[in-house]
N, C-alpha and C positions, 0 to 999 in steps of 0.2 A: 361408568364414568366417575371420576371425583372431582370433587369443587377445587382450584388450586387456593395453595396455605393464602391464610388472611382472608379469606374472601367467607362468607355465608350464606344460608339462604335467606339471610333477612336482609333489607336494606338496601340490595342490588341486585343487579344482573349474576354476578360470579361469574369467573371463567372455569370451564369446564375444560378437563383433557381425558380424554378418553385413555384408559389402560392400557399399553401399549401402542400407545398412538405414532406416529413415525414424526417426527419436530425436530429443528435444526438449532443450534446454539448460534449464541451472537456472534464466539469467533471463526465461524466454518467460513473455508472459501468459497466462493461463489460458485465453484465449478464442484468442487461437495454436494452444494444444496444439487447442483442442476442434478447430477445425476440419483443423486437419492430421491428428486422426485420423477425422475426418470424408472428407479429401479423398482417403484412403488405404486407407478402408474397416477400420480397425482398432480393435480393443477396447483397447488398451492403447498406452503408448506411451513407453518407455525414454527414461530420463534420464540422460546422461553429462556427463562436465566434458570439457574442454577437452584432457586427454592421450585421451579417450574411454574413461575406464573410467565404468562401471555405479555410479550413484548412486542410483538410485532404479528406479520405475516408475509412471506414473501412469492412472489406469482414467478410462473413461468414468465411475463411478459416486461418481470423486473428485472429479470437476469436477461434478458435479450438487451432490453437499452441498458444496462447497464456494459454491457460487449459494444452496443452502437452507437455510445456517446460520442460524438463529431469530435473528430482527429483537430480542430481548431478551441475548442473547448479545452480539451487534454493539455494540449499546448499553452494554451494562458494557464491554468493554472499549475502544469509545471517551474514555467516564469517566474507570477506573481507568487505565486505559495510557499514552490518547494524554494527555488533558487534565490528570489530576493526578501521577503517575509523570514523564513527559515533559513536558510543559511549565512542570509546578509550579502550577497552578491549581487554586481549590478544585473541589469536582464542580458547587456551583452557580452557577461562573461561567458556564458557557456553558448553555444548554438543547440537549439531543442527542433527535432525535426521529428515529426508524426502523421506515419500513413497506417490505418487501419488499425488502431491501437498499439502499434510498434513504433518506441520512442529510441532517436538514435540519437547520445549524446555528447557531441565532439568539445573541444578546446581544452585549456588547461586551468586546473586549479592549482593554490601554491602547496596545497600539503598534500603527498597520497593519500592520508588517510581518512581525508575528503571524500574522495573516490567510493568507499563500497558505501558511505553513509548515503552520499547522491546517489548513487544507481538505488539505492533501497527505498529512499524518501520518493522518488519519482513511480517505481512500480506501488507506491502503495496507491499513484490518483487513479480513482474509478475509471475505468475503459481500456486502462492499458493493460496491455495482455504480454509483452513483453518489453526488457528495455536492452540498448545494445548500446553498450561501453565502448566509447573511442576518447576517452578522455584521460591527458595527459596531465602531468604536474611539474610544480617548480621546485620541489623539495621532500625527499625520501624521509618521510620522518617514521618510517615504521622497521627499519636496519637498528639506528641507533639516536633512539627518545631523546631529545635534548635533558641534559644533567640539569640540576638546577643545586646551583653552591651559592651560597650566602643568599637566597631569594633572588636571583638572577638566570634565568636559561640561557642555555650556551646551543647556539643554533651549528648544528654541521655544516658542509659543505655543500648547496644545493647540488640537485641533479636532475636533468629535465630530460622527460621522456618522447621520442615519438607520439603521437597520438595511438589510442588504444595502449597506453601504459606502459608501449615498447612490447608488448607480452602475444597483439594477437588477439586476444581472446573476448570474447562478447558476455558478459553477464546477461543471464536470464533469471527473471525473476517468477516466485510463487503467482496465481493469479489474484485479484483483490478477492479480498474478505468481505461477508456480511458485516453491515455499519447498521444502525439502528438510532435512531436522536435526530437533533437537527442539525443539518451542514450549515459551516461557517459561509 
């Protein structure tokens, strides 16, 4: 075992990691940690940073609520966090609908390029497991970037999508990540 850096035998406890010990970093996904503590046969599974000192620890029974945080939880804070906090939108521009950690998200925003930032800011809240794009827009800004001559932007010609972008398709997102600190 070694003492991890900054720490000694005098004056404290010191955190100790055993030599090849099996530890998970702060940005692994949660579904990472599961199975690495799966692949290793362990109940728990130490968090360190990058000097490898001890930040955390995270248990089988964190990763389970963290998959079974209530579909109504998920839902408020996609509202209040992602969509009016962060993006500045009222609550009912978008409709946010959540069964079992799958978030489906209809109405239209005025820019596309709105679009992949929401679907991304939404799979990051804890519980979601995936999110499903049905969200259209008022205007194509990602064809042709509004010019900008004398400090003035020159806006195109809007174009509004069916819902789901006109295209179909559902975005799936990564699952959430190890967080570590206090939540706002």
């Amino acid at each position: 075992m070694r003492t991890a850096p900054g720490r000694g035998d005098h004056g404290g406890v010191g955190v100790l990691v055993a030599d090849g010990a099996v530890v998970a970093e702060p940005g692994w996904h949660a579904v990472r940690a599961a199975r690495t503590m799966e692949r290793h046969k362990v109940k728990r599974l130490p968090v360190v940073d990058g000097d490898g000192r001890l930040i955390g620890v995270i248990s089988r029974s964190d990763l389970v609520r963290l998959f079974l945080r209530r579909d109504r939880e998920i839902q408020r804070e996609i509202l209040e966090d992602v969509i009016v906090r962060t993006l500045g939108l009222r609550p009912s521009a978008l409709a946010v609908e959540v069964a079992e950690g799958r978030v489906v998200l209809s109405g239209t925003v005025e820019h596309r390029s709105l679009i992949p930032v929401t679907v991304r800011l939404c799979g990051r809240v804890d519980g979601v497991v995936e999110v499903v794009n049905r969200l259209g827009f008022d205007r194509d800004d990602t064809l042709n970037p509004p010019a900008v001559r004398g400090g003035s932007a020159r806006s195109e010609a809007g174009v509004r999508t069916a819902p789901g972008g006109g295209h179909g398709l559902s975005s799936v997102l990564s699952p959430p990540r190890l967080r570590f600190g206090r939540r706002r």
